[in-house]
N, C-alpha and C positions, 0 to 999 in steps of 0.2 A: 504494500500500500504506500503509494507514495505521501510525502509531508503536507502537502497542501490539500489530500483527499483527509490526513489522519486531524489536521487543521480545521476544514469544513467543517467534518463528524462531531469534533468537540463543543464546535458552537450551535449543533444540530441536538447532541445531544443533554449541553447544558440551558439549552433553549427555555422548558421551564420556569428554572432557576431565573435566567433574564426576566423572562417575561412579570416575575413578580417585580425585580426591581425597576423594571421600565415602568411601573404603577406609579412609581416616584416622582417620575420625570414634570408632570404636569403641576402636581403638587410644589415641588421645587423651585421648578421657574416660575410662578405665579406669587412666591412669598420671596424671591429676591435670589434664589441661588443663583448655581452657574453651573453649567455643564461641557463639558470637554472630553474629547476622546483622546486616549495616551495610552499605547501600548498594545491596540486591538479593546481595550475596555472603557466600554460607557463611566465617565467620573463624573457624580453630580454631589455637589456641595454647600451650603450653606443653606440660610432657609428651612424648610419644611426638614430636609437632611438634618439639618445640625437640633432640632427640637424633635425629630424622632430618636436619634442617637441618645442625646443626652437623657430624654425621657421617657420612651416606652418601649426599655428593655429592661433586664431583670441588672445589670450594669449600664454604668457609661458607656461608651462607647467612642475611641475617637472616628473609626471607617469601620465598613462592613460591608461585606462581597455575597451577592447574591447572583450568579451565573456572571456574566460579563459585564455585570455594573457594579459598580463599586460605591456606596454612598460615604460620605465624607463631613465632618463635623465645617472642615472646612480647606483652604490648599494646605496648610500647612500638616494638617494632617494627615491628608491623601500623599502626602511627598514623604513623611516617615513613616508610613506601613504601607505604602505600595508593593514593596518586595513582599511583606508577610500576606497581604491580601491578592496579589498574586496566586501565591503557595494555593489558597482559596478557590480562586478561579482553575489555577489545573486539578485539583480535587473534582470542584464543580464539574468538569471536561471529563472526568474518571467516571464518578457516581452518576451523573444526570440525574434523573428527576428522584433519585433516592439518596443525594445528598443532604437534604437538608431533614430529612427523616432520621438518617444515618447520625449527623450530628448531635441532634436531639437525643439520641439513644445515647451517644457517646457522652454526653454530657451527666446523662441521669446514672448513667453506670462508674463514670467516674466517682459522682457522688457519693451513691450506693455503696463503694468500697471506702470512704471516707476521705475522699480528695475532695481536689476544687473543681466544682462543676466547669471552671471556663478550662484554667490554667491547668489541668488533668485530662482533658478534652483529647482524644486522640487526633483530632484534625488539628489543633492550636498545636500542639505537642508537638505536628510535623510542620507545623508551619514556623512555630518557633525554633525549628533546627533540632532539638530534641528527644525526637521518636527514634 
């Protein structure tokens, strides 16, 4: 298979995963964000982004990768865990639509065994260099 067919596939099959984050997009740019594309991945920042980040997660949050969008508290943030939210998007490219299922599980099992639900997380774990 060649690179640009195994390329395609990942964005076919992280497809999804985008499509929740492209929910954002309007949201966004209607309360003042900004969005940019860097690296093959949709980055949308400030605005609606940075008031879902900080507030309706079970943490802060500075970015978070939902198939090939990337939300962002703001650039400065998108420019220090680009590489870790990366890591994110080729997961998302692996698992497709059982990604963010998968996380969830890994999160409540880290628990489970008495870790941190984020930072024991088998996807952060490899995304943090780690696993």
């Amino acid at each position: 298979m060649t690179r640009s067919l195994r390329h395609a596939l990942g964005y076919l099959w992280a497809a999804p995963n985008s499509l929740i984050g492209l929910l954002f997009l309007a949201p966004v740019l209607l309360t003042g964000g900004k969005v940019r594309l860097e690296r093959g991945v949709v980055e949308l920042h400030g605005g609606f982004a940075r008031f879902f980040l900080r507030h309706c997660l079970l943490v802060e949050a500075s970015a978070l990768c939902l198939g090939h969008v990337i939300l962002g508290q703001d650039q400065v943030c998108l420019d220090y865990s680009r590489d870790h939210e990366h890591v994110h998007v080729r997961q998302c490219e692996c698992w497709g639509p059982f990604f963010l299922p998968a996380y969830f599980v890994s999160s409540f099992l880290a628990w489970r065994r008495g870790g941190h639900f984020y930072f024991d997380n088998w996807f952060e774990r490899q995304a943090y260099g780690r696993s």
